[in-house]
Each structure stands twice: as C-alpha cells, then as structure tokens.
C-alpha positions as CSV (number, residue, x, y, z in Angstrom):
1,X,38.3,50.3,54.2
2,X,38.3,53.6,52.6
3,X,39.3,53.9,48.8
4,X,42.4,55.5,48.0
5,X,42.9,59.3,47.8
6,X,44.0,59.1,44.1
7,X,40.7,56.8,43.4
8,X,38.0,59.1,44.9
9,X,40.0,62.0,43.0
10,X,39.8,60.2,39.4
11,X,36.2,59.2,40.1
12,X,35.2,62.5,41.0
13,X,37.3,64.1,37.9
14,X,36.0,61.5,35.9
15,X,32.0,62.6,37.1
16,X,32.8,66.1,36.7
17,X,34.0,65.7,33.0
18,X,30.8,63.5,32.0
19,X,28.8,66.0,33.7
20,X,30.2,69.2,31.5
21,X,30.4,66.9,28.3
22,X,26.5,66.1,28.8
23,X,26.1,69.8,29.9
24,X,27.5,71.3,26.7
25,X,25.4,68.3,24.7
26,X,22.3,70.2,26.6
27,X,23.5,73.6,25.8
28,X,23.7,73.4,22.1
29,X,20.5,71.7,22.0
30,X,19.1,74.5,23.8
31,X,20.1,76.8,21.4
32,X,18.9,74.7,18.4
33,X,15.0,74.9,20.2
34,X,16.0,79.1,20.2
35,X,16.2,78.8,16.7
36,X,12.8,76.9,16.4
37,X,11.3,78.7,18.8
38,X,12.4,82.2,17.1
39,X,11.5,81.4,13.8
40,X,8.5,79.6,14.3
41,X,9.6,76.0,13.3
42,X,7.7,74.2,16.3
43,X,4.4,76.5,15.6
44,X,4.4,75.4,11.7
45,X,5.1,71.1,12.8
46,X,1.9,71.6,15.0
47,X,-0.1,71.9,12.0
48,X,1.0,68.8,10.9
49,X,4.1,66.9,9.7
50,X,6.5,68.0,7.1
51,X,9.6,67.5,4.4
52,X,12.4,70.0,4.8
53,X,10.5,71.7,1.6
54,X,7.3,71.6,3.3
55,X,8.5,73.0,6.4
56,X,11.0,75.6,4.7
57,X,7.7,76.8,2.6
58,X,5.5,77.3,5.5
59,X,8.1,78.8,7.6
60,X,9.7,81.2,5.3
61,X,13.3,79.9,5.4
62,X,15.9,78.1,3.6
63,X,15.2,74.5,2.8
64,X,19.6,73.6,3.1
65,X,19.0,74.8,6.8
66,X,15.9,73.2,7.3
67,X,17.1,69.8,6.6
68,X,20.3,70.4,9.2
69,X,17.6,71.5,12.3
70,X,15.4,68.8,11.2
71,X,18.0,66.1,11.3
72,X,19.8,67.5,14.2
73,X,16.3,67.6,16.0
74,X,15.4,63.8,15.5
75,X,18.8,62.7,16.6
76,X,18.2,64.8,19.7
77,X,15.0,62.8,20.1
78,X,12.6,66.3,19.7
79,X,11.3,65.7,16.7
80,X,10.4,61.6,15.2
81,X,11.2,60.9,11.6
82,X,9.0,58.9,9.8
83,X,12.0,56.9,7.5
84,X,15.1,57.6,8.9
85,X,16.5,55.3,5.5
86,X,14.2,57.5,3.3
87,X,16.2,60.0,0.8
88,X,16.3,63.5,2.9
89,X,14.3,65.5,0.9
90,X,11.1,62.5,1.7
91,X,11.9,62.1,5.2
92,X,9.0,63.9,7.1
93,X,9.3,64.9,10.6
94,X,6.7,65.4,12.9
95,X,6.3,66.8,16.7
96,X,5.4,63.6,19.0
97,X,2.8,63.7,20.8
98,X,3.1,66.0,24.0
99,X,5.9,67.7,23.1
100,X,3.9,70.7,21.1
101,X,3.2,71.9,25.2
102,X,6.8,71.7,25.4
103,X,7.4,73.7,22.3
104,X,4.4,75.5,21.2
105,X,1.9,75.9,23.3
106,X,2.4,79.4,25.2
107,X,0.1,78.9,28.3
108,X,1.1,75.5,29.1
109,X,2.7,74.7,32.2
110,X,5.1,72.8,30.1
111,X,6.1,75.0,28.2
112,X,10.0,75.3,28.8
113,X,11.3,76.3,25.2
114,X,11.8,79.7,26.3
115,X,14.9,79.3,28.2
116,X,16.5,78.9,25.2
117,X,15.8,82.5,24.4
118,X,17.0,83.2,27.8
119,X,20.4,81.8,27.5
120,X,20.8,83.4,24.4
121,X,20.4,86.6,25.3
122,X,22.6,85.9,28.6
123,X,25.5,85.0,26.5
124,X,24.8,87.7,24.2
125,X,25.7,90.1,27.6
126,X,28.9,87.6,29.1
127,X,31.4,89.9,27.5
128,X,29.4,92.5,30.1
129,X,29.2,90.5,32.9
130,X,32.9,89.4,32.7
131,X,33.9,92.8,32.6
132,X,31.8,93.5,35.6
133,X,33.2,90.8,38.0
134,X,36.1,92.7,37.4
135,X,34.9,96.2,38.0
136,X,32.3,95.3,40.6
137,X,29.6,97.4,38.5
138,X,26.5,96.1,37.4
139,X,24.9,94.9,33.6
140,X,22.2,97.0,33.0
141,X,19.1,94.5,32.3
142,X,18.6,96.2,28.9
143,X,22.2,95.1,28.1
144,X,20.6,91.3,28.0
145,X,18.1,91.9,24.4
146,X,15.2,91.2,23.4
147,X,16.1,87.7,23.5
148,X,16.2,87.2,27.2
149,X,13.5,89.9,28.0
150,X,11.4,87.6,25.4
151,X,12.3,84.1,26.9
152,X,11.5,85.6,30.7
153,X,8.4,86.6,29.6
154,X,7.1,83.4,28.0
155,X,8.7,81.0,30.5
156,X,7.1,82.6,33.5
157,X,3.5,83.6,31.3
158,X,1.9,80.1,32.1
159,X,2.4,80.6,35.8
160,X,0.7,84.3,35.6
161,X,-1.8,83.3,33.1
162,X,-2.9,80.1,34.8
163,X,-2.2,81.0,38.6
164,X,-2.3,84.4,39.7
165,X,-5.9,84.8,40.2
166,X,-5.6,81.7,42.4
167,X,-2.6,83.1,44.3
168,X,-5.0,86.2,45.6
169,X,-7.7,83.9,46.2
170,X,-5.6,82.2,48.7
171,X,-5.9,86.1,50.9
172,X,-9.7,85.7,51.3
173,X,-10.2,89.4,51.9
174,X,-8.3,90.3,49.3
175,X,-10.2,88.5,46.8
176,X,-13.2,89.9,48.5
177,X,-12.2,93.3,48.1
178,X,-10.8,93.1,44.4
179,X,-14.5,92.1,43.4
180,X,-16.5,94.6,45.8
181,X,-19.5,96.2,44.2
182,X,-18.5,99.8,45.6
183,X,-15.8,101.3,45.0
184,X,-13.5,100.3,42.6
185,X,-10.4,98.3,43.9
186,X,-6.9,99.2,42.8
187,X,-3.8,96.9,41.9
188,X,-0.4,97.7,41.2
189,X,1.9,95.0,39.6
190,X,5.8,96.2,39.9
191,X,7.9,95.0,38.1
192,X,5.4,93.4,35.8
193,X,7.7,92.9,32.7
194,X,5.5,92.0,29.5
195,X,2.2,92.7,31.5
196,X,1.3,88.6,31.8
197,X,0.4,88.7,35.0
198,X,-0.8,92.9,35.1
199,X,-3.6,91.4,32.2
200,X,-4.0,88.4,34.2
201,X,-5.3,90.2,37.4
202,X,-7.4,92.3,35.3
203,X,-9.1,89.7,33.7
204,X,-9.9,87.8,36.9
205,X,-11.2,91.0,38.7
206,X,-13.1,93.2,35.9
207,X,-14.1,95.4,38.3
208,X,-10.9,96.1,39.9
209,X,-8.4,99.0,38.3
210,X,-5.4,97.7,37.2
211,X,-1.8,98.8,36.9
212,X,1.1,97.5,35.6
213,X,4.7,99.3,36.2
214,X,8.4,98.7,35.1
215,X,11.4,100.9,34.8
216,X,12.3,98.6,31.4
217,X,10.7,100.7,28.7
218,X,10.9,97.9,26.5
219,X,8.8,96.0,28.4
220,X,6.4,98.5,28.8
221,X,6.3,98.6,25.1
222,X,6.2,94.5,24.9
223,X,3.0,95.1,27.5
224,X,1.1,97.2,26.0
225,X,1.0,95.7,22.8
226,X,0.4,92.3,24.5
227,X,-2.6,94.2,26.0
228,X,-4.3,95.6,22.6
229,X,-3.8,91.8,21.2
230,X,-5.9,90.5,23.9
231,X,-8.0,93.2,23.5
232,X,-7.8,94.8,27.0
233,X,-6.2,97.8,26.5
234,X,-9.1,99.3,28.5
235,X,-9.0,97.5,31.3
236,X,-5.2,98.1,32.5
237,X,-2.8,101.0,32.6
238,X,1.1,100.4,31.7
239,X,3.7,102.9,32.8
240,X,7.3,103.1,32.9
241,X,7.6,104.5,36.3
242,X,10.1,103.4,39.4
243,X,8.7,101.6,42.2
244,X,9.8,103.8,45.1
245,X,7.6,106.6,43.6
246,X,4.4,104.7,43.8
247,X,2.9,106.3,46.4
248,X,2.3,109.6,44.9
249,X,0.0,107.2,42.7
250,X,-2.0,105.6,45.3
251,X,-3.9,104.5,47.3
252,X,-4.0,100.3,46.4
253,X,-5.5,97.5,48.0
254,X,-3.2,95.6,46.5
255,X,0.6,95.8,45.4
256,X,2.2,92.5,43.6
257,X,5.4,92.2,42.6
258,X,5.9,89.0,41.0
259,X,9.6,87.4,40.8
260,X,11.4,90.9,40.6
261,X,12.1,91.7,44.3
262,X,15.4,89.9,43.7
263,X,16.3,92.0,41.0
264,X,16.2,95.3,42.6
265,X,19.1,97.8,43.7
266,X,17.3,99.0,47.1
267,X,14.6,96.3,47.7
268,X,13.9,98.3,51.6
269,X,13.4,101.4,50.0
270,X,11.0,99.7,47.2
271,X,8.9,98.0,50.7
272,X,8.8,101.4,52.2
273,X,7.0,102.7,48.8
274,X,4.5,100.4,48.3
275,X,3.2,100.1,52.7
276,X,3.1,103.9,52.3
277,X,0.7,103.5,48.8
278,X,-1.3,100.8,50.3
279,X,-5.3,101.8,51.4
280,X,-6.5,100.9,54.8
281,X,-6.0,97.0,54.5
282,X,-4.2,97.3,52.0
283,X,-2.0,94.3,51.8
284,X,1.6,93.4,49.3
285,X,2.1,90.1,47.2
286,X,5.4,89.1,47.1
287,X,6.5,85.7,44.7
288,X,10.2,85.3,44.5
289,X,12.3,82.1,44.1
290,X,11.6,79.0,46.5
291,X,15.5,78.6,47.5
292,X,16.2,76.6,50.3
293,X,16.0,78.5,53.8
294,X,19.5,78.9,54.2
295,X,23.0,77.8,52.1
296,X,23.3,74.2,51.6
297,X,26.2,72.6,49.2
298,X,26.2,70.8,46.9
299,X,22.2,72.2,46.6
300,X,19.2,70.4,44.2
301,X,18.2,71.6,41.4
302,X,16.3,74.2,42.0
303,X,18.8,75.8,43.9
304,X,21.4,75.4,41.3
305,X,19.2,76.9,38.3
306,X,18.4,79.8,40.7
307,X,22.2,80.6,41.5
308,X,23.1,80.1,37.5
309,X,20.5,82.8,36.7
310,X,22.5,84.6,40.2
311,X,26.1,84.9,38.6
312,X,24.9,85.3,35.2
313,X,22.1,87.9,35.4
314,X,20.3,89.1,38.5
315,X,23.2,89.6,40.5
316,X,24.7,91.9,37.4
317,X,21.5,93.4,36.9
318,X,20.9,94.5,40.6
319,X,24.0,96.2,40.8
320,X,23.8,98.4,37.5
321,X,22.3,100.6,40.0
322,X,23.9,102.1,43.2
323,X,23.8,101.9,45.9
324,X,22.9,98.4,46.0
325,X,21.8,95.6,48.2
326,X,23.2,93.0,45.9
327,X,20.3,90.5,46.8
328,X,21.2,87.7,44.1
329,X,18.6,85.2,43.2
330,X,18.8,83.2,46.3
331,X,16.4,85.2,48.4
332,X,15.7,83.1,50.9
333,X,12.7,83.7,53.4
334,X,14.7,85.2,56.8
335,X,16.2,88.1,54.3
336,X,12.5,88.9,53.1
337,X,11.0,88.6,56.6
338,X,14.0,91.0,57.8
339,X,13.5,93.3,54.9
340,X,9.8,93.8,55.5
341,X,10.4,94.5,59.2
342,X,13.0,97.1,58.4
343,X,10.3,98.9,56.2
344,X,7.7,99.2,58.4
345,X,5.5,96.3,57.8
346,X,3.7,95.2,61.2
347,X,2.6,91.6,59.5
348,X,4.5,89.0,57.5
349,X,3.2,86.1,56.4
350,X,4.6,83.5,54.4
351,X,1.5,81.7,52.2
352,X,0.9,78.5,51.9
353,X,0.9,78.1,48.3
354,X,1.6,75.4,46.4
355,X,4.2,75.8,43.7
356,X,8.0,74.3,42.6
357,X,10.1,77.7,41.9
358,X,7.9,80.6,43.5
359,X,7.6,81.1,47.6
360,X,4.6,83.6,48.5
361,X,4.6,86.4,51.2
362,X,1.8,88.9,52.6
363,X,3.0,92.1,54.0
364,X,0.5,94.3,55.7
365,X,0.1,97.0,58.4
C-alpha cells in the first residue's frame, strides 16, 4: 500500500528543510575557510600549532578575532584543539594531519579552499545577477572581483599544474610536434585566466612558443605576474586580446581552451577563429564540464555544482555580451559536437581522458 499523500508531502518538506539547514551550516563555514584562506591563517598553522596570540602574531591580525575563527574552526572539526577545557588564551590549535592539502597546499589535487573565494565574490555580484534575471542582460565577469577571479584560479591550478601536459600527451602527434627539434611549435591557451595552465604548457614543452590570451585584463595582469614569480617570463607571451581575432596571430599547432568555452557569448564564431589559425595539422583542445549527456532530474552532484555555478555566474557572464548563445555551464557533448561541425571542423573527437569535472575534445581539419 502506498503511504498517504499528506505523508510523502511532510517527509519530503521535512528532507528539504534539513537539507537547506545543513546547506546554510556548509555556507557559513565556507566563508570562515575564505577568511583563512585570504589572510593566510591555514599557511601560518602549517608551520606548526599555535595560541590565538601566536597565531594573531604570525598572521598580522587581531588576537579577539583570532580566538572566534579558531574556536569556530575546531567546532567545525577543521582545526583539533589540544585542551578544549584549557583557559582560551592556552588552548593551541593545530591543522590535522591531511587537511593542510585541503587548505594550504596550492598544487594539491585537494585543495578545495578556494571555492570559498569563489562564493564570496558570487555573492558579492547577486544584487547584479538578480537585476539581470529581470532584464535578461548579462553580469559582466569583471562584476564578480578579485575574489572569485582569485578562487577560479586556485581551484582549477592543480588540474593545470599537475595534468595538462598529460592531457596533450594523450594526442600522440601533438606531443610529437610540441617537442620537434625544427621549427618551433606554437600554442595558444584562450581563455587562460591567471596563466596556470598557459605556464604549464610551457614548462612541459620548452621548446614550444607559448601564448596565453584573455579578454579579462585583470587576469592578464594576475598572469603575468604569476609568470615573473616562476621565473618564466621568457618563455610565454600574455595578451589581452579576443579569441575570434586569433588568426591574424597565427599559425598554431595547437589551440587549448581550457573550461571557458562555456563562458563565451558566440562560442561558433570563437571555433571558426581558432580552425582558421590552426597550421597544417593543427589540431584544438577543448576541456569543459563533464555534465551528463543530456538533462536528467533530480542530477548527481556533479551536475548540480555545475548548474549552481550556471544560474549564478556563467550563464550571467555569457550574456554580458550580445548577441549571445547563452550556453550555461551544462555543455554537454552533442552541443560541442554540433558546434564544431557548424564551424568547419571535419574531425571531432571526444578523448578518453580520465578526469571527475573536465570532458576532453579534439577538433581538427
């Protein structure tokens, strides 16, 4: 027998309340690893455990504040406490053990703390986006701060640091190519954002030219210094320059564009740029979001963190600019396939690449 109407409605209420109660319990904590994060708190615990003085010296902030983050942290179960009965100003609090990849370490592939940036500077821009589900305009991506253009960059910079060379390698020609003796091959990232994966390619190929190229000036700026850091200023170019004019800059033997396809206003337009800068074999990397293959509700995880960013950002972001094809996060692989045929491209593969958020595609011809 079936239970009663009112009983599956109360149960479901009942779910969906526990589910925004633990939600907004997530939320806040998010933000309170944005505030370690930003001021270096998690960076100052790795070199070792600390009082709220301690800490507060080393960091460079007020000890009253301190002692709230700490506390708030070991209740959360992110930070242990050594004497939870001790006075507060002799407790001392230390990172357990794995969680400074979590929190800390930049190129690990567990380092997550960077969304909190992320959703900072997202609701930093809601009064924008709300205003543009009204209008039906777009949120320009500059609208969303350093914060978010920050937290993108660090939560995708393990990937790009740790994976990209392997990504080409899997195009055995490619790879080939990139570390011919002759002639110098040439790379194009679009879209590249803070250059991770532009300084990435370069240091995997050394002998290929490398080129990194965003219309976020910011960016550019974030890139560039990122690139005299690492000392490679020499070995990549960054530009602010748009996509669809890449051409009158080639020839390439390789294009990427890493997780931004999504993002842009006229994504067929963009294709038709980079087949017509490609060199005789040239071929295009494409990573964008591995959504399911076509709308499924209710959707896993995956597919829910990739239609949050949707509403919230890339969907505003895309249309800023018009017109617009108003892709959302949610590429899925039939749009790409049909967008690549539509500019041109006489092959389109979809790689075989192992990885939880990114699919891979080869255009060529």
């Amino acid at each position: 027998m079936s239970a009663p109407a009112a009983t599956t409605a109360e149960t479901r209420r009942d779910a969906l309340t526990e589910r925004l109660f633990e939600a907004t319990v997530g939320a806040l904590e998010l933000l309170s690893v944005h505030i370690g994060w930003r001021l270096g708190l998690y960076q100052a615990l790795v070199a070792g455990p600390a009082t709220e003085a301690e800490l507060a010296e080393r960091a460079g902030i007020d000890a009253r504040y301190t002692r709230e983050w700490l506390e708030q942290q070991a209740v959360a179960g992110i930070l242990e406490v050594d004497d939870a009965d001790a006075d507060p100003e002799l407790r001392r609090f230390s990172l357990p053990a794995g969680h400074e990849e979590v929190l800390a370490v930049a190129d690990s592939a567990a380092h997550v703390a960077p969304f909190g940036p992320m959703i900072v500077g997202i609701a930093g821009a809601m009064p924008a986006v709300i205003e543009a589900y009204r209008s039906g305009e777009g949120v320009p991506y500059e609208r969303y701060g350093a914060d978010f253009r920050d937290g993108q960059g660090a939560i995708n910079r393990p990937a790009f640091v740790n994976e990209t060379a392997a990504w080409i390698a899997s195009m055995p020609e490619v790879d080939a190519r990139l570390r011919d003796d002759g002639e110098p091959a040439r790379v194009a990232d679009v879209g590249c954002g803070q250059g991770h994966s532009t300084l990435a390619i370069a240091s995997a190929y050394p002998r290929a030219r490398v080129e990194g190229i965003d219309l976020d000036p910011a960016s550019i700026e974030d890139a560039a210094s990122l690139a005299r850091a690492a000392g490679q200023s020499d070995a990549v170019e960054f530009r602010v320059a748009d996509a669809s004019e890449l051409a009158a800059s080639g020839p390439y033997d390789l294009v990427c564009i890493f997780e931004a396809l999504h993002d842009m206003s006229r994504p067929v337009e963009v294709l038709e740029a980079l087949r017509a800068a490609l060199a005789p074999g040239g071929s295009v990397l494409l990573a964008d979001e591995r959504v399911a293959e076509s709308f499924t509700a209710p959707g896993d995880e995956v597919e829910r963190i990739m239609y949050g960013w949707s509403v919230t950002h890339c969907l505003p972001v895309s249309l800023a600019e018009q017109p617009s094809a108003a892709l959302g996060t949610a590429l899925r692989p039939g749009t790409v396939a049909e967008m690549a045929k539509a500019a041109g491209f006489a092959s389109f593969e979809v790689l075989g690449i192992e990885n939880d958020f990114f699919r891979f595609y080869r255009l060529a011809g």
